[in-house]
C-alpha positions as CSV (number, residue, x, y, z in Angstrom):
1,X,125.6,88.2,129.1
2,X,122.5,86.0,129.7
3,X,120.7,84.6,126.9
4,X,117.4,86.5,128.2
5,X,118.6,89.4,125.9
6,X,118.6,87.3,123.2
7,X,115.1,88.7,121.4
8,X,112.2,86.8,121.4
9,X,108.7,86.3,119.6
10,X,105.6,86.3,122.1
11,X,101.9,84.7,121.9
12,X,100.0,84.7,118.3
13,X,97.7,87.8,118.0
14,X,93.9,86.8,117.8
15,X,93.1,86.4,114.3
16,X,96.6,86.0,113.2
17,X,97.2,81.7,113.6
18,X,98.9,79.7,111.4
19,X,97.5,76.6,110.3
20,X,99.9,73.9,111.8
21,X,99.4,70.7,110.2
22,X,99.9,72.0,106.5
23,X,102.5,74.5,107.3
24,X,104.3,71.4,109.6
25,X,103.6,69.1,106.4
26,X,105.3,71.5,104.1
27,X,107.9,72.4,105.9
28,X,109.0,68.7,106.5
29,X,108.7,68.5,102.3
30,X,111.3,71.7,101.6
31,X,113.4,72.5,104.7
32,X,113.9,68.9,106.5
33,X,115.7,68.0,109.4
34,X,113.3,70.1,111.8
35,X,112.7,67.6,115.1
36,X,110.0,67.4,117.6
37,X,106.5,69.7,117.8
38,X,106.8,72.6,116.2
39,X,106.0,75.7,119.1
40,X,105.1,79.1,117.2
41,X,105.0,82.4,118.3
42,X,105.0,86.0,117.2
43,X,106.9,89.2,116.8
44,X,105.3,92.3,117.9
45,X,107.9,94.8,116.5
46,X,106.8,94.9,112.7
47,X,103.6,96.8,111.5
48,X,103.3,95.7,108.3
49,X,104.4,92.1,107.4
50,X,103.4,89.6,109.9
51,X,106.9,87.5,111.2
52,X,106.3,84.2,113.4
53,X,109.2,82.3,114.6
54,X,108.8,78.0,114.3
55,X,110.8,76.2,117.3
56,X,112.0,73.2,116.5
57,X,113.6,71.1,119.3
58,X,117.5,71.7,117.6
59,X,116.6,74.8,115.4
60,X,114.2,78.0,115.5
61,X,113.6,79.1,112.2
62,X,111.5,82.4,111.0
63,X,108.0,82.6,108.7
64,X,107.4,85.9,107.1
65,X,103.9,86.1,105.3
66,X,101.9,89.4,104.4
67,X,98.9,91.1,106.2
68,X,95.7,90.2,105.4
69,X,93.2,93.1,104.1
70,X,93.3,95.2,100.8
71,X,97.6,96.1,100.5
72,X,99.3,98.5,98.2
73,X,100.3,97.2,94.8
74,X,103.6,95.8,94.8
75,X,103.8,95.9,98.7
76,X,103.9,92.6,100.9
77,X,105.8,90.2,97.8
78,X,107.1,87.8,99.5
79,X,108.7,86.3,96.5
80,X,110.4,89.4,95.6
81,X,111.7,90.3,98.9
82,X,113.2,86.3,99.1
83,X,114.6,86.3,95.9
84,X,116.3,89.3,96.7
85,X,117.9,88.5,99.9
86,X,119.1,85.8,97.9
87,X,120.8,87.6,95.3
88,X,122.1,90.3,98.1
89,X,123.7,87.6,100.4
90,X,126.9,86.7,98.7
91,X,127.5,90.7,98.6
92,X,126.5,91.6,101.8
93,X,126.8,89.3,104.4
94,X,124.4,91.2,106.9
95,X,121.4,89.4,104.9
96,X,119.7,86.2,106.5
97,X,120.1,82.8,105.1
98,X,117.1,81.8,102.7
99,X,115.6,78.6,103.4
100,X,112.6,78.4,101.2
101,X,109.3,80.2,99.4
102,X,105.9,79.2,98.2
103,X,103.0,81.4,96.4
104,X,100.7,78.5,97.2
105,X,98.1,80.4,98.9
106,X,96.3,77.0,100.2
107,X,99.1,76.2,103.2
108,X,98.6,79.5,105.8
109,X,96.3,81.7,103.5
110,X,98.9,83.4,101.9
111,X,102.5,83.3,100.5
112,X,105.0,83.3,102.9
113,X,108.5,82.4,103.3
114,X,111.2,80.7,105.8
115,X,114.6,82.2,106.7
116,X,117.5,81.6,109.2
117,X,117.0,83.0,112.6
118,X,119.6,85.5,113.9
119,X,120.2,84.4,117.7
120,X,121.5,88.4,119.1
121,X,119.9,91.4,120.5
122,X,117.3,94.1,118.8
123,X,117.1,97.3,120.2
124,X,114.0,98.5,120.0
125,X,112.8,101.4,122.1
126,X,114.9,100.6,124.7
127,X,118.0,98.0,125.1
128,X,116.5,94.7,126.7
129,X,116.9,94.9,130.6
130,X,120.7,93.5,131.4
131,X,122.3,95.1,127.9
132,X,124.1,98.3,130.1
133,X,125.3,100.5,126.8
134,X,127.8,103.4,128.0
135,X,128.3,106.6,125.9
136,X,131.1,105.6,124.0
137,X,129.4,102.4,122.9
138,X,126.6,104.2,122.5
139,X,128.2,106.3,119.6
140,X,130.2,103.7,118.4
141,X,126.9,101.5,117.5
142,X,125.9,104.7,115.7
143,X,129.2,104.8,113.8
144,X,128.9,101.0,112.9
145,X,125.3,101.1,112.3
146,X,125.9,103.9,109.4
147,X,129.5,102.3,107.8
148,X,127.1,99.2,107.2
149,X,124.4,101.3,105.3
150,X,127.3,103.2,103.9
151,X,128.8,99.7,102.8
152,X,125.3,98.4,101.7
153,X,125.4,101.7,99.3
154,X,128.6,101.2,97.5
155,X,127.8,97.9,96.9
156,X,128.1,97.0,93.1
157,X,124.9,96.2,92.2
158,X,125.6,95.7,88.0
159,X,128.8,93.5,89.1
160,X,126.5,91.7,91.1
161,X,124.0,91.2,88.9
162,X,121.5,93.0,91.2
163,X,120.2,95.6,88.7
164,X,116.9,93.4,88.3
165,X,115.7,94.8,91.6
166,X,114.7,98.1,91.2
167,X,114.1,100.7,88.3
168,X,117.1,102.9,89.0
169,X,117.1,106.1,87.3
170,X,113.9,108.4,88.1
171,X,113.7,107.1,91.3
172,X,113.4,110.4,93.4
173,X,110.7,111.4,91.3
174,X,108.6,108.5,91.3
175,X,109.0,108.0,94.9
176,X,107.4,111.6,95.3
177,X,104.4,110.8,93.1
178,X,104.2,107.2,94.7
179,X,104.1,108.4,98.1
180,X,101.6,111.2,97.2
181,X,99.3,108.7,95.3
182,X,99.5,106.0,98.2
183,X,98.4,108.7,100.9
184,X,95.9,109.9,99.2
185,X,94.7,106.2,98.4
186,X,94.7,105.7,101.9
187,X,93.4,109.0,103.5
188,X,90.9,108.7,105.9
189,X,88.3,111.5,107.2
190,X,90.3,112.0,110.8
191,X,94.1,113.3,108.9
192,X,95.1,116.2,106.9
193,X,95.0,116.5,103.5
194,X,99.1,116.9,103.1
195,X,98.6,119.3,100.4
196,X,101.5,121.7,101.0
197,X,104.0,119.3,101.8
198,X,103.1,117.0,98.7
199,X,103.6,120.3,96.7
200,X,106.9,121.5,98.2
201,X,108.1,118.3,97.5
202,X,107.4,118.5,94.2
203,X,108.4,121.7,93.7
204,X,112.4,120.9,95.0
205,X,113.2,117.8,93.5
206,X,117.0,117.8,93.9
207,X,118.6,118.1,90.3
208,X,121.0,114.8,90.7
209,X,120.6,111.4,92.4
210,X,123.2,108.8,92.6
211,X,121.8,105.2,92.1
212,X,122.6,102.2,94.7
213,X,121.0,99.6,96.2
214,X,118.5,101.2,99.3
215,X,117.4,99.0,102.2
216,X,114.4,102.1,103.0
217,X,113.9,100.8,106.3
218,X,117.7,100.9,107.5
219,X,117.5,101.2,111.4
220,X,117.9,100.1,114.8
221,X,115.0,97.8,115.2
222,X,115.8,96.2,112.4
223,X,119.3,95.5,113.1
224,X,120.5,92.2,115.5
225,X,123.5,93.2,117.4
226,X,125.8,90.7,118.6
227,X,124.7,89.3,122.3
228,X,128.5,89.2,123.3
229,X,129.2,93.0,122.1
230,X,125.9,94.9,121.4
231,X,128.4,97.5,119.2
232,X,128.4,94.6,116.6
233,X,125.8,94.3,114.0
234,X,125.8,90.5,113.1
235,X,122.3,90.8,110.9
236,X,120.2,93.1,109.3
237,X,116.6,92.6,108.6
238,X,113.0,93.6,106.9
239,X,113.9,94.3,103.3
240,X,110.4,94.0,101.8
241,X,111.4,97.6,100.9
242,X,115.1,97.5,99.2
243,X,115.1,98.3,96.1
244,X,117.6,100.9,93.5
245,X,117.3,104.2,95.0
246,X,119.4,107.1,95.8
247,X,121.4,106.9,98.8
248,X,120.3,110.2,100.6
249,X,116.6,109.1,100.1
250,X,117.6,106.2,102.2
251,X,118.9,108.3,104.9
252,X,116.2,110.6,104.8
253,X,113.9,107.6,105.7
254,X,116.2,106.8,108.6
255,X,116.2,109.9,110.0
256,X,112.1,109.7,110.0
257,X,112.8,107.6,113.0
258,X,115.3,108.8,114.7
259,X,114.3,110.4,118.0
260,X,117.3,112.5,119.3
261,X,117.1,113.6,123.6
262,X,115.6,116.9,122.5
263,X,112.9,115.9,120.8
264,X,109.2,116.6,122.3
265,X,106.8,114.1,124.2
266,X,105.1,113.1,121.3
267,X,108.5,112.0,119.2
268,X,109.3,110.3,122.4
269,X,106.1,108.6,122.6
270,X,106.5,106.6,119.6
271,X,110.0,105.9,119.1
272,X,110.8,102.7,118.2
273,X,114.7,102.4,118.9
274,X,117.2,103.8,121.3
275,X,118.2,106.5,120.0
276,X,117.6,109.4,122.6
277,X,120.5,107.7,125.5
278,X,123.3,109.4,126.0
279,X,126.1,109.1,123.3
280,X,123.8,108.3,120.2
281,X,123.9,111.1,117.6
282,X,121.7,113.8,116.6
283,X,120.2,113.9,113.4
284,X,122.6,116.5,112.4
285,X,125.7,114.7,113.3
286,X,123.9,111.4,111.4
287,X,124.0,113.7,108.2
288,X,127.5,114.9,109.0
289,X,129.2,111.7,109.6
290,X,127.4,110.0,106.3
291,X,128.6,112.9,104.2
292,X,132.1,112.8,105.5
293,X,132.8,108.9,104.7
294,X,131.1,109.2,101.4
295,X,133.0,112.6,101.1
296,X,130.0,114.8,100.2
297,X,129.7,118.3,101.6
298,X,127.3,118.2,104.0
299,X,124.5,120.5,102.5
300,X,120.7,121.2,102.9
301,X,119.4,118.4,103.5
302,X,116.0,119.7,104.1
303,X,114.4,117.9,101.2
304,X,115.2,114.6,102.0
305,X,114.2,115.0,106.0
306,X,110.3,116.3,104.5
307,X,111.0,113.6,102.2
308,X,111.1,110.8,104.7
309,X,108.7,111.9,107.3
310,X,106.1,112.7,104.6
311,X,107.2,109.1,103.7
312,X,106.5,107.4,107.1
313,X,103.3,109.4,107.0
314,X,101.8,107.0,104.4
315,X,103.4,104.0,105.5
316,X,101.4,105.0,108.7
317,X,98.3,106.5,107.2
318,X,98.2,103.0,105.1
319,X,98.3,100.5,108.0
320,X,95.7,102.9,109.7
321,X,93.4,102.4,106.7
322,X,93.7,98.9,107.3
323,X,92.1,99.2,111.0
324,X,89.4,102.2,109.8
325,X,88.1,99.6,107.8
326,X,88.0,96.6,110.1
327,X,90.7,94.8,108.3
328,X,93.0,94.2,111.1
329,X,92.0,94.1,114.8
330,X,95.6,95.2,116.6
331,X,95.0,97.6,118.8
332,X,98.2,99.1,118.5
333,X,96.7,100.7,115.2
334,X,94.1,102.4,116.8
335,X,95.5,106.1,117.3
336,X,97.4,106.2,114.2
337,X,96.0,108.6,112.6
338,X,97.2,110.9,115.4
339,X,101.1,110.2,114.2
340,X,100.0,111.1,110.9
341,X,99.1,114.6,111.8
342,X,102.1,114.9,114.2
343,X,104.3,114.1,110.9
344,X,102.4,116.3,108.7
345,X,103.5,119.0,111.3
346,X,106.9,118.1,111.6
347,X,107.3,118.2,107.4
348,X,105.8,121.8,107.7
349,X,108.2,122.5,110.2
350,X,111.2,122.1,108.0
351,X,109.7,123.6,105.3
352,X,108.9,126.9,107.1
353,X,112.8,126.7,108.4
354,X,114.2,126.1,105.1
């Protein structure tokens, strides 16, 4: 295979610069042994977090810093989401390398930190042109994609001396009234109000949850396969999210993305990753295999699917908020609020099945 697929960051969005002389300077101070100019460009993927990768004439290296524009409380901590890849990385070996953080706002505007960069491929809506995937790799990906959540999941977190990262215990329920908080926080004239779905979810709160350590933004396009065999995850990345959750919350998020060959024109038009080729499992099947190797019964899950669409929703509705107020000029945000809507139907969908 070439090493075009390899993924790659393109030009700086207008607005969006880094300062080079301090960042250079600083760099040079905590990381070291980074020759020649420095070349910087930008990855389009990510919605939220703004990642820029540094070239250096023997390494590349990647800068993560938040947004600017009002942000949710505790979302965009750099510190906390370095500190905990930190922690995570002798556990689970998915997690980038750490290579160095500062709060000192007066370098690029904001905190930001540095990390290895993962040389393989990232499928995002489609494979890159010259990765051919056939049917049985196609499921196999899916297969290795969910034992490595499923692995992330039965980590031991207290033996690990990871329970500092999240609250544990109440999560389900606090994620509810976060999520219905944040929207509403965010809500703009042009989406619905999400009253019926914020009550149903309230009113079937699951009576158990197991606690575990949750990435909540588990799939493809956040995953770097291996360039010599695409079936191979070698990285996994974007865990401004992770936290101690329950595991079938986690899924539910995944599934939020996971557009299947049936769905309709307006799933399709938004996917982000691959997951409508031939060979790649339905939601259903996603559900069924997860169960089996962490021998559940697979059961309702209706809850958790309203659960993470109504989720995404105000993940959406909050980076829209940011462009209906002029505090980000990407044009990709333009006609979010139009996925909002398309979410709020799909939760009422389920509902009215269940």
């Amino acid at each position: 295979m070439t090493k075009s697929i390899v993924d790659t960051a393109g030009s700086v969005r207008e607005g969006e610069e880094l300062p080079i002389e301090p960042l250079r300077k600083w760099l040079d101070e905590n990381i070291g042994d980074l020759q020649g100019e420095m070349h910087i460009t930008q990855y389009s993927g990510g919605a939220s977090n703004w990642t820029y990768c540094l070239a250096f004439d023997n390494r590349s290296i990647i800068l993560r810093r938040p947004p600017k524009g009002t942000k949710a409380r505790g979302a965009h901590d750099m510190g906390r989401e370095y500190r905990l890849q930190n922690a995570l990385k002798p556990v689970y070996n998915k997690v980038p390398n750490m290579l160095g953080y500062t709060d000192d706002e007066s370098i690029i505007g904001a905190e930001f930190y540095v990390m290895e960069k993962f040389e393989g491929i990232i499928p995002r809506k489609h494979f890159p042109r010259g990765v051919e995937i056939s049917e049985a790799q196609a499921r196999k990906l899916c297969e290795v994609a969910l034992d490595d959540l499923i692995s992330l999941h039965n980590v031991d977190y207290k033996s690990a001396n990871l329970e500092h990262i999240g609250k544990g215990e109440g999560y389900t329920q606090r994620q509810i009234t976060g999520w219905i908080t944040r929207y509403n926080k965010a809500k703009t004239w042009n989406v619905p109000s999400g009253k019926k779905v914020m009550n149903w979810l309230e009113a079937n709160l699951p009576e158990k949850e197991t606690i575990c350590i949750t990435h909540n933004d588990y799939r493809f396009d956040n995953l770097v396969l291996s360039k010599d065999d695409p079936t191979q995850i070698i990285g996994v990345l974007d865990w401004e999210l992770a936290t101690l959750g329950d595991p079938l919350m986690d899924l539910g998020n995944s599934l939020a993305y996971w557009v299947e060959a049936g769905d309709d024109f307006l799933a399709k038009s938004t996917q982000r990753q691959p997951t409508d080729i031939p060979g790649m499992m339905t939601r259903q099947e996603v559900i069924n295999y997860y169960c089996t190797k962490q021998g559940l019964e697979p059961k309702a899950f209706d809850f958790y699917e309203v659960y993470g669409l109504f989720r995404l929703a105000g993940i959406v509705q909050q980076i829209y908020y940011r462009y209906h107020h002029k505090q980000t000029r990407n044009p990709a945000y333009k006609t979010m609020w139009i996925f909002v809507h398309y979410l709020m139907y799909r939760c009422n969908k389920i509902i009215k099945r269940g």
